[in-house]
C-alpha positions as CSV (number, residue, x, y, z in Angstrom):
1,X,75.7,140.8,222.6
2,X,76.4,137.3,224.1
3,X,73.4,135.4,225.8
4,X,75.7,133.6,227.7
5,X,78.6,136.2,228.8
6,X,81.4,133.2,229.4
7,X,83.5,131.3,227.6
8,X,82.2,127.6,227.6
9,X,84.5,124.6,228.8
10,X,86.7,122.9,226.5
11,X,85.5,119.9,225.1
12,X,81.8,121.0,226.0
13,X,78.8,121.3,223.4
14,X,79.2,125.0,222.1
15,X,75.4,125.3,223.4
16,X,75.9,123.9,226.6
17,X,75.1,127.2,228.5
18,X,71.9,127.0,228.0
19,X,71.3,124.3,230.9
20,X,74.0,126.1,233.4
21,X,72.5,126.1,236.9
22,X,70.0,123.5,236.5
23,X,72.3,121.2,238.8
24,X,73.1,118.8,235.7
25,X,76.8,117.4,235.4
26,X,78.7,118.0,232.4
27,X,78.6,114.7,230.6
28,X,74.5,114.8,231.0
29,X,74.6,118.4,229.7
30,X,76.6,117.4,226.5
31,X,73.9,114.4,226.0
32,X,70.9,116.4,226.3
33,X,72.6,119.0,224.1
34,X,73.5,116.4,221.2
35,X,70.4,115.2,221.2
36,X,68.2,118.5,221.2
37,X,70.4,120.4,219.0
38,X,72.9,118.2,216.9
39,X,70.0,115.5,216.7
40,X,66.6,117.0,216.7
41,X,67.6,120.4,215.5
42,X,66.4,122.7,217.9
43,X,67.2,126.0,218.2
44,X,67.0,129.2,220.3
45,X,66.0,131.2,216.9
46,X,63.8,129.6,214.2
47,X,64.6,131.7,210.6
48,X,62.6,130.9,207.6
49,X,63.9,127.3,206.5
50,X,65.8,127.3,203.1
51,X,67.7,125.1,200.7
52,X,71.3,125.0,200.2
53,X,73.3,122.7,197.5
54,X,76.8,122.6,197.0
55,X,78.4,120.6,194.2
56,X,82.0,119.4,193.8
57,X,84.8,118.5,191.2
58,X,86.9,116.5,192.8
59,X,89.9,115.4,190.5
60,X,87.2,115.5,187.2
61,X,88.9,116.1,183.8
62,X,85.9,117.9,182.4
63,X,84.8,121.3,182.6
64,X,82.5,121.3,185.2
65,X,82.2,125.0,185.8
66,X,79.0,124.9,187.5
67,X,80.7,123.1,190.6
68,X,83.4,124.0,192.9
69,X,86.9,122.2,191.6
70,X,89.1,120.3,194.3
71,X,91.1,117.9,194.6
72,X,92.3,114.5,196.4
73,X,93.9,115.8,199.5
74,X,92.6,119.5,199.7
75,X,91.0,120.4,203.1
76,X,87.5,121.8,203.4
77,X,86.4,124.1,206.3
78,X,82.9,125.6,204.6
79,X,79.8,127.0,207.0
80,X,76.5,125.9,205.6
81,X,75.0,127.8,208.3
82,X,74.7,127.9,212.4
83,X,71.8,130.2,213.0
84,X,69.4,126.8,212.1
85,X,70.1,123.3,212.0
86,X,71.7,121.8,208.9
87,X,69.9,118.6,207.6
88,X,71.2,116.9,204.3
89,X,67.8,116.2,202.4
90,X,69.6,114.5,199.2
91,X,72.9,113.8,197.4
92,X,75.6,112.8,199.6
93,X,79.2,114.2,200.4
94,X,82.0,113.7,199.3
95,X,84.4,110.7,200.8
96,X,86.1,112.4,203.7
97,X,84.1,114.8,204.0
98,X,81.0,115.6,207.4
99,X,78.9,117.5,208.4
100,X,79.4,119.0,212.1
101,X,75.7,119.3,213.4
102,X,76.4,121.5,216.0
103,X,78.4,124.6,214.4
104,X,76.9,123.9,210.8
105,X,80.4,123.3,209.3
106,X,81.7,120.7,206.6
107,X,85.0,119.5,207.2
108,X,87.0,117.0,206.1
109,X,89.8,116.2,203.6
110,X,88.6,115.0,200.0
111,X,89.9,111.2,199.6
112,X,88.4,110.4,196.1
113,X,88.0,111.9,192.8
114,X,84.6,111.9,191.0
115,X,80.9,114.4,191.0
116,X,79.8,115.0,194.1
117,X,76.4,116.7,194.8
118,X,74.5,117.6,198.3
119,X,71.5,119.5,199.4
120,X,70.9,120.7,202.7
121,X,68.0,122.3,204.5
122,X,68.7,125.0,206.8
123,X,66.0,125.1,209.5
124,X,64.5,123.5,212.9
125,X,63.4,120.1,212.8
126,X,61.6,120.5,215.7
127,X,59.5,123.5,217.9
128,X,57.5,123.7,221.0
129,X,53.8,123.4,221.3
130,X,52.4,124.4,225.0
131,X,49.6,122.1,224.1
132,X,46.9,125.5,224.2
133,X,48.7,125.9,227.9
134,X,50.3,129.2,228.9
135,X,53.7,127.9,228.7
136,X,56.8,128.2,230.6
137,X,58.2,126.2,233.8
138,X,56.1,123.9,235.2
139,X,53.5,123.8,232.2
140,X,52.8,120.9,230.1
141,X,54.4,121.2,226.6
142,X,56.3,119.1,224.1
143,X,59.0,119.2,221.2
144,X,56.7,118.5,217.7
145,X,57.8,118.1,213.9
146,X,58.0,121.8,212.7
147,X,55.8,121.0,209.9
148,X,53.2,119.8,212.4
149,X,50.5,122.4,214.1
150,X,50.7,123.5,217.4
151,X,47.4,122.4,219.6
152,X,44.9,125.7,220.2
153,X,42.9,125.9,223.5
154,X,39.0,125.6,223.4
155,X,38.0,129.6,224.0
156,X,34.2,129.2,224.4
157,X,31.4,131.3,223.1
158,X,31.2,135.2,224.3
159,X,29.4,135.8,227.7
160,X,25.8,136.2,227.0
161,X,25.3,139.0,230.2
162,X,27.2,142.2,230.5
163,X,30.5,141.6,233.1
164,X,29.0,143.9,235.9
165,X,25.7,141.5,236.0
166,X,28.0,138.9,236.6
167,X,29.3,137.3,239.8
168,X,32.6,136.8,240.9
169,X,32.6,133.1,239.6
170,X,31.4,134.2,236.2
171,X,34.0,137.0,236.1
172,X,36.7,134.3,237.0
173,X,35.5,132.2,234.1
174,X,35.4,135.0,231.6
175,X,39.1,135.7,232.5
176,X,40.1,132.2,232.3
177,X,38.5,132.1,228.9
178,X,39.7,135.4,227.6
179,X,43.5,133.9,228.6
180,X,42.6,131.3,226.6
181,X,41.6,133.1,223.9
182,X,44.6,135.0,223.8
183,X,46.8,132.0,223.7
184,X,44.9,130.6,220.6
185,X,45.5,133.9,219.1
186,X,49.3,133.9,219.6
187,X,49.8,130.3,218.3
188,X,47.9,131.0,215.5
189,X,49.9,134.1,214.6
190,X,52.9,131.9,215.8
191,X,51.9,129.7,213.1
192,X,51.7,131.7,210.2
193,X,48.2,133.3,210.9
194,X,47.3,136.6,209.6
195,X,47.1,139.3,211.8
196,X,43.2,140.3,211.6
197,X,42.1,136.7,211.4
């Protein structure tokens, strides 16, 4: 099923639905998407990161079985993958040869004969910490490094007094603590946490 039930302009970032209705023109929408997708690596899904590498022949006498054998001139259209971002981590392509950040894709036609090696990381750069907040519109929260933690709300000590010996202001801060809680319990779990900890 499509998120996003339309076909998107031409020339417009393939993710570009995402900021529909917000009131943004199309050039602005193509920036922001660039930067947040192609750039930073976001992404609506975030899979398990992984490594990819991919190894060329191009025009090499030798046997070099253990690599894929091209050469000068042929055309590459490969997916590395488009459910993630695709970063190359080490090696480096092949002359005529990119990388399309946003659909995941080398392309290119090899110019130059020799061993050619690359490893890529398939995975978000980046994801969102609600800085212990509740999240969503309106709430405070910012893009971090994936490897980085999220930041936990303080949750407080249990209430000493049973809830119906408490007044309504007590009651009030017991919910706003027990929300709290919560939260710090999801971005834990969000994190990696086990489920009984």
């Amino acid at each position: 099923m499509k998120l996003y039930p339309f076909d998107v302009p031409e020339g417009a970032h393939p993710l570009s639905w995402v900021f529909y209705g917000f009131g943004l023109d199309a050039t602005t929408i193509n920036q922001l998407c660039r930067h947040l997708f192609d750039d930073l690596g976001a992404r609506l899904e975030t899979p398990e990161p992984r490594e990819v590498t991919l190894a060329w022949a191009v025009d090499w006498p030798l046997d070099v079985s253990a690599r894929e054998v091209v050469s000068v001139g042929d055309d590459l259209d490969e997916g590395v993958g488009f459910d993630t971002a695709v970063t190359l981590t080490s090696g480096a392509l092949p002359p005529g040869i990119r990388l399309v950040p946003h659909t995941g894709r080398l392309v290119g036609t090899f110019k130059q004969a020799g061993l050619y090696q690359a490893t890529f990381r398939l995975g978000p750069k980046l994801k969102y910490d609600p800085l212990g907040g509740p999240g969503g519109p309106g709430a405070a929260g910012k893009w971090i490094p994936i490897d980085q933690p999220r930041q936990t709300p303080p949750t407080g000590a249990a209430p000493a007094r049973q809830l119906e010996d408490m007044d309504l202001q007590e009651l009030e801060d017991v919910i706003v603590r027990a929300q709290a809680a919560q939260r710090a319990k999801a971005i834990h779990l969000a994190e990696g946490g086990a489920r009984g900890d």
